[in-house]
C-alpha positions in Angstrom: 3.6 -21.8 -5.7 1.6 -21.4 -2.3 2.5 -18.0 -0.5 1.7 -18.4 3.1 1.7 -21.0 5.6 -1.8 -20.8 6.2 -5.2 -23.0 6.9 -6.0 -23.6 3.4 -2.5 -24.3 2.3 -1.5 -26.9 4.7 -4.2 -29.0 3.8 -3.0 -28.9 -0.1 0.2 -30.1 1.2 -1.2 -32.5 3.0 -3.4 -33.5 -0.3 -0.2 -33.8 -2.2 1.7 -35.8 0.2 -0.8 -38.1 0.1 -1.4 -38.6 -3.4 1.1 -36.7 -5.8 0.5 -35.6 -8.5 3.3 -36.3 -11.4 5.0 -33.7 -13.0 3.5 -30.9 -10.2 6.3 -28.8 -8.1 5.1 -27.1 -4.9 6.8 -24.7 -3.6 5.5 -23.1 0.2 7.0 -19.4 0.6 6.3 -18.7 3.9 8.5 -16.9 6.4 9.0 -18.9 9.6 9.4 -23.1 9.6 5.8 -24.2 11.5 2.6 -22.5 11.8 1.0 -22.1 14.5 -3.0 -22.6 14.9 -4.3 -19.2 15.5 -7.9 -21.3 17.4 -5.5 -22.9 20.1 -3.6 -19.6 20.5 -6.0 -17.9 23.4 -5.2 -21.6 25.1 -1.7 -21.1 24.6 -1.7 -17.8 26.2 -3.5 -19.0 29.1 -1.0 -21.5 29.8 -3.1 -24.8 28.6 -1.1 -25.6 25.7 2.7 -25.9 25.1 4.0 -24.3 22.1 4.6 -28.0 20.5 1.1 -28.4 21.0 -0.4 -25.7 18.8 2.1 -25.6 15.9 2.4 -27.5 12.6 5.8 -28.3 11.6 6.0 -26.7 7.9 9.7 -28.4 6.8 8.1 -31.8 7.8 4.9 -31.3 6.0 7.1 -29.4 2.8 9.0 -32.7 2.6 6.5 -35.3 3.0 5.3 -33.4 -0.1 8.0 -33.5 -2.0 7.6 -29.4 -2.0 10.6 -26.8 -2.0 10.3 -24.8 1.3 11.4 -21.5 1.0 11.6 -19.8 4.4 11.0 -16.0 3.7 8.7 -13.3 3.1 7.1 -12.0 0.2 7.8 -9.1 -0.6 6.5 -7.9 -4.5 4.4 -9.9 -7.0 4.4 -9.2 -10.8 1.5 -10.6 -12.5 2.8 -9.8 -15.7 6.0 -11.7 -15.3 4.6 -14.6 -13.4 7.1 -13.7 -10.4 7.2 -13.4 -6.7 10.0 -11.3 -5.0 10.9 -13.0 -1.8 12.8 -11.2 0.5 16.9 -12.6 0.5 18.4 -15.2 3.2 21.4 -14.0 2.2 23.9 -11.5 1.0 21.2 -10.6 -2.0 18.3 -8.3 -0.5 15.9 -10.4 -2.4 15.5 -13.1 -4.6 12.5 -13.6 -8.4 10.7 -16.6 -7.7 8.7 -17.8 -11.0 5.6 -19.8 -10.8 2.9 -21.2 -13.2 0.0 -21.2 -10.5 0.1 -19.0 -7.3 -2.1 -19.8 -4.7 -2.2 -17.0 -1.4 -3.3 -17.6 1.7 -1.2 -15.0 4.2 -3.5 -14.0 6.1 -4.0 -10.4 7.1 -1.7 -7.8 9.0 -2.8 -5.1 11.4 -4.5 -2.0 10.5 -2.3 0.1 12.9 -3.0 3.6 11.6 -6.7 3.5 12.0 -6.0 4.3 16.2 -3.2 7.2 16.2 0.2 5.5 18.2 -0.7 2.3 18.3 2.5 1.3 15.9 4.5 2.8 18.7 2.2 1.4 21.8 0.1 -1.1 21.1 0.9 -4.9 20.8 -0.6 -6.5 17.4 -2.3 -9.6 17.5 -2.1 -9.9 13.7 0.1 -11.5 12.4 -0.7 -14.7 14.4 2.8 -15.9 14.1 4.3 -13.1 15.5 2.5 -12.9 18.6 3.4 -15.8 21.1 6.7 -14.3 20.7 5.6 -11.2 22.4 3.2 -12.3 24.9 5.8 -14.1 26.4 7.9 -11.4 26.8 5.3 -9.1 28.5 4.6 -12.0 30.2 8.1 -12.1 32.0 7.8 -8.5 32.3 4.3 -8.9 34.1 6.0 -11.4 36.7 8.5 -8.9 38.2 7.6 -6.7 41.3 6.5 -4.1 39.7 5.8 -5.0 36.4 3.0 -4.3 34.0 -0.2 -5.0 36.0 -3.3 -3.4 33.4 -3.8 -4.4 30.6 -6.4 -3.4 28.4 -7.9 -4.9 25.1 -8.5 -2.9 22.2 -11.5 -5.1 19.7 -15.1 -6.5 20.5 -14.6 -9.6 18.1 -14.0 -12.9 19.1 -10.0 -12.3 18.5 -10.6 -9.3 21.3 -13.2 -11.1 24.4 -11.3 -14.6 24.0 -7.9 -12.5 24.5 -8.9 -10.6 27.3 -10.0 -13.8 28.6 -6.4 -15.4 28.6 -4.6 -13.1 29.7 -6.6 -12.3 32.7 -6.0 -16.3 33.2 -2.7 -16.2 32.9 -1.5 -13.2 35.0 -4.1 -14.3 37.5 -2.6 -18.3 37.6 1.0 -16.7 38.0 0.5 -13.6 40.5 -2.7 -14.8 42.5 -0.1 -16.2 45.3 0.6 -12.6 45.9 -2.5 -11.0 47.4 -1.1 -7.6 46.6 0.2 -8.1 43.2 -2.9 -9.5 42.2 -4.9 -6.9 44.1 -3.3 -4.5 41.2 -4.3 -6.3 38.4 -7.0 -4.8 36.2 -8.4 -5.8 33.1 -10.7 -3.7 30.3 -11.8 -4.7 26.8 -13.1 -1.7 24.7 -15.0 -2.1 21.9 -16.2 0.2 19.0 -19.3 -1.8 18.6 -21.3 -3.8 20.8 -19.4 -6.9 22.1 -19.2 -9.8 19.4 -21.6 -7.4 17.2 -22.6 -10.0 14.4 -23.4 -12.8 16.4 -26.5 -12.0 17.8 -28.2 -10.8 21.2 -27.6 -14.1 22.9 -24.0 -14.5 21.8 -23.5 -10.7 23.3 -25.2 -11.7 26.9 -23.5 -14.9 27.1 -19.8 -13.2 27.1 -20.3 -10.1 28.6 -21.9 -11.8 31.8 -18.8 -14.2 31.2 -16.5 -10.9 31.8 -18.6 -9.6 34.5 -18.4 -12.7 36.2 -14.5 -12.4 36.2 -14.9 -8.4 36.6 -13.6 -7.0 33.2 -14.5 -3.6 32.8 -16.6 -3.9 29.0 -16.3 -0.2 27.3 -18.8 -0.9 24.2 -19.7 1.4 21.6 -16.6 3.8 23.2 -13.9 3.8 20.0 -10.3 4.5 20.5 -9.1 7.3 19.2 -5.4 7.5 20.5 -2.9 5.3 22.3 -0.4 6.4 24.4 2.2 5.5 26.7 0.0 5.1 29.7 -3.2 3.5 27.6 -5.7 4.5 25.5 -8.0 7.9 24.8 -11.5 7.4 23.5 -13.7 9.2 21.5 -15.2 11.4 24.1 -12.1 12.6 25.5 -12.0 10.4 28.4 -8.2 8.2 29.3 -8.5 4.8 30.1 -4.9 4.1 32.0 -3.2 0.9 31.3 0.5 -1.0 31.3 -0.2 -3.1 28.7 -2.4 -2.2 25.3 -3.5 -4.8 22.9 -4.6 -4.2 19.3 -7.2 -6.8 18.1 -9.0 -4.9 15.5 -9.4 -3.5 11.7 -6.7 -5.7 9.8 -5.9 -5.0 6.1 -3.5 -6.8 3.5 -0.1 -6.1 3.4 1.1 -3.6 0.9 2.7 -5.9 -1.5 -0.6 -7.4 -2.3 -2.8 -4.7 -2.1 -0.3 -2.8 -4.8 0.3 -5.8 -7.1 -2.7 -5.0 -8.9 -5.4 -7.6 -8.3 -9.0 -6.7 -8.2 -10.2 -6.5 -4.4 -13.6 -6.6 -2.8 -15.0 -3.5 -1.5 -13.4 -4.2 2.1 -9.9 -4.2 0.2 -9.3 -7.9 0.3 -8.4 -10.0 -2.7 -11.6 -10.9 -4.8 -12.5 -14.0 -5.5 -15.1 -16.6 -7.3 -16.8 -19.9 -6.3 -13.2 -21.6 -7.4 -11.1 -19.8 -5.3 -9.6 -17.7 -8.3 -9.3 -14.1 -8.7 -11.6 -12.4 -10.6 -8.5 -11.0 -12.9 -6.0 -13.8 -12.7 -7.3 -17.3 -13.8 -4.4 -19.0 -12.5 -4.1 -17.2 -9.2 -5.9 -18.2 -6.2 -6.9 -16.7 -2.9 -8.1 -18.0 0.4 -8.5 -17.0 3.9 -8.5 -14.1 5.9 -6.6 -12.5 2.6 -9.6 -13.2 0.6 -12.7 -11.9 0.1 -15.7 -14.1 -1.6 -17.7 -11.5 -3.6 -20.6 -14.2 -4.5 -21.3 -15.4 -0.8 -19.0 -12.5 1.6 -18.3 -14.3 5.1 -16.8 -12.7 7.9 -12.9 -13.2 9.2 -12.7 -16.8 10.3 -10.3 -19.5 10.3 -13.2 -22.2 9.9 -13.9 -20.6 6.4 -10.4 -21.4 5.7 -10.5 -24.5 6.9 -13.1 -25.7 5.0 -11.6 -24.0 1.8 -8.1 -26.4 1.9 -10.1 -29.6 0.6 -11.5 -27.3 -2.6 -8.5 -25.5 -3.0 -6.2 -28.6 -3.2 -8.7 -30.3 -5.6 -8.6 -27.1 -7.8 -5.3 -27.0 -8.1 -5.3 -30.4 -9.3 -8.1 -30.0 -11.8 -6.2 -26.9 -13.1 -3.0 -28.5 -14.1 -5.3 -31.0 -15.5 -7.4 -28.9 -17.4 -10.6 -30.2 -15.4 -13.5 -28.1 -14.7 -13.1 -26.7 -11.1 -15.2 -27.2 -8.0 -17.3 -24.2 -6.6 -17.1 -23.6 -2.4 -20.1 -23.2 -1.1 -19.6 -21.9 2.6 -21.9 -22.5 5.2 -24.8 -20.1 6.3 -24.2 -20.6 9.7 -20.6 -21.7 11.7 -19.8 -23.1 14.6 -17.7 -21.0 17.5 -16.6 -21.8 20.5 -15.1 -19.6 22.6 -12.5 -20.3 25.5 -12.9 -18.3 28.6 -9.7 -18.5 30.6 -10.8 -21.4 32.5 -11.2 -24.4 31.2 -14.6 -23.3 29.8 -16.0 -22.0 26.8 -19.6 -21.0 25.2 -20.6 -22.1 22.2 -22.6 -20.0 19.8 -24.6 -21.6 16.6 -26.7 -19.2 15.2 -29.1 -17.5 17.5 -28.2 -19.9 20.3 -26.0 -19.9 22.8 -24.2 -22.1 25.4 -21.3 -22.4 28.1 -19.7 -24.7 30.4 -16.7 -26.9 30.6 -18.3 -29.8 28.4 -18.1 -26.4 25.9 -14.3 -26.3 26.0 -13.8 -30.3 25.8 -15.7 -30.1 22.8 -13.3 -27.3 21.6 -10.2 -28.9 22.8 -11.2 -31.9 20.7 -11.9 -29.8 17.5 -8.4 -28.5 17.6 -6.5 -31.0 18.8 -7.9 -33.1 15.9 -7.4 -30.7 13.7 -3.6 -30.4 14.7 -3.2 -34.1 14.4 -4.4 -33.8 10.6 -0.8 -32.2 10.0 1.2 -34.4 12.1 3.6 -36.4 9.4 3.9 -40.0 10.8 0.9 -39.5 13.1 -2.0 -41.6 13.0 -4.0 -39.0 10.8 -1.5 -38.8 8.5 1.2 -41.8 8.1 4.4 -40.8 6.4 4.1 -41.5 2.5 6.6 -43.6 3.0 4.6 -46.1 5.1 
């Protein structure tokens, strides 16, 4: 049973499509029908990509698998009875789904109620799959007469300066006919650390001359404390007004998992070996953002997760088999490029670091590619049929 329609997971369906394995049943409990690929969504926003473009179509990938596709969300997981409670479709407020291996890989949720009202102000960019929905709809709301017009970022990751980045594209591409609804537009990222904080000194100066160059107010080392209404109060007292707040910061798992009893890593994700498997469970599995490595601890990023599908699928295999399982060994150093707005993007590879547009043809072909991977009946992945 796979639980979540993420990174890892579509690549095992993929796997088993492509060479079933007899006497396996996959089932993919996962609460919408496509997923969409969380490193094209800052294009998306900024109005380079069409929805169709940065989604995977789960029912078509389920059934070139020959896997059961049950479309909602997890909500309770016994360990003792081998059983996953899945929310109901129906009349029945939920429904016991038994497995023999359980593989998770749902991503993380928002940490809301580390910045006091930001469940009640703030728009979450966690889930992934939940967001599009409501960017469009500020969006609309941004496009009136006088609609939102300042809109403020709340997170110094990557997630946080690629965000800011898009939006300010977007509202920009769609008001900057009308000198003085554009002339209201404002744009601030605050961060509790300095900007993109693990990546280095020449990571930080590439993007924060890349949001002085489109003049977006940086507030580093200035935490949120409070969100309100009308924006955001830091630490110090002082009220940064805006329309429009955006939460791209602390996530956590959701409370089903973190309460089904699993052992977690000291950042309260769930622990895992070189195989993928919990440290408690020997036929439960954990990748992603949901997981933490304990033997070689990486931070958030969907290239981790990426690179985890291939493994996971094979150890999945070689555990029905009874086969010794394959160690991941993640990379010291990843690859990240960064889109900007613009058709542009730096690139960042360890201490070094890059921009220009060659940056973001370089990324578009990365996850364009990696799209196409997932495409049944597409030249990366013929129907099993053919």
């Amino acid at each position: 049973m796979l639980v979540g329609g993420g990174h890892a997971h579509v690549e095992v369906l993929r796997s088993f499509a492509m060479r079933p394995l007899a006497g396996a049943r996959l089932t993919l409990v996962t609460p919408g029908p496509e997923m969409i690929y969380s490193g094209m969504l800052p294009g998306r926003i900024a109005g380079h990509y069409s929805h169709e473009d940065c989604v995977i179509d789960l029912v078509a990938l389920c059934r070139a698998a020959g896997a059961v596709l049950v479309p909602h969300a997890a909500i309770r997981l016994d360990l003792a009875e081998k059983r996953l409670l899945v929310a109901g479709g129906g009349q029945a407020p939920y429904h016991q789904a038994p497995y023999d291996i359980l593989s998770l890989d749902i991503g993380i949720v928002p940490k809301l109620d580390a910045i006091a009202g930001a469940d009640r102000h703030a728009i979450a960019v966690k889930p992934i799959g939940d967001f599009e929905a409501k960017w469009l709809e500020l969006q609309t709301r941004c496009l009136a007469p006088e609609g939102p017009r300042r809109m403020l970022v709340i997170g110094g990751g990557a997630a946080g300066f690629e965000l800011i980045l898009a939006v300010r594209h977007a509202l920009v591409a769609e008001l900057g006919r009308d000198l003085a609804a554009a002339a209201r537009l404002s744009f601030t990222l605050i961060s509790d650390t300095p900007l993109l904080g693990a990546d280095g000194k020449a990571a930080r100066r590439a993007a924060e001359k890349a949001l002085e160059m489109r003049r977006i107010r940086l507030l580093a080392g200035r935490p949120a404390v409070r969100i309100e209404a009308g924006g955001a109060v830091l630490d110090d007292g002082s009220f940064v007004p805006a329309d429009a707040v955006f939460v791209a910061t602390q996530a956590q798992l959701p409370p089903w998992l973190r309460e089904a009893g699993l052992r977690l890593d000291a950042e309260g994700f769930v622990a895992v070996g070189p195989s993928l498997q919990t440290l408690d469970e020997e036929g439960v599995f954990a990748v992603g953002d949901c997981a933490g490595m304990v033997a070689s601890p990486r931070p958030k990023a969907g290239v981790y997760a990426v690179r985890q599908g291939p493994i996971l699928a094979a150890n999945l295999r070689r555990f029905v088999l009874g086969e010794a399982l394959l160690p991941y060994h993640p990379q010291r150093r990843r690859l990240m490029l960064l889109g900007l707005g613009e058709e542009e993007a730096i690139a960042l590879w360890g201490p070094f670091a890059a921009k220009g547009k060659w940056a973001w043809r370089w990324k578009q072909h990365i996850d364009r590619g990696w799209i196409a991977r997932y495409r049944v009946g597409g030249a990366l992945f013929p129907s099993p049929a053919t």
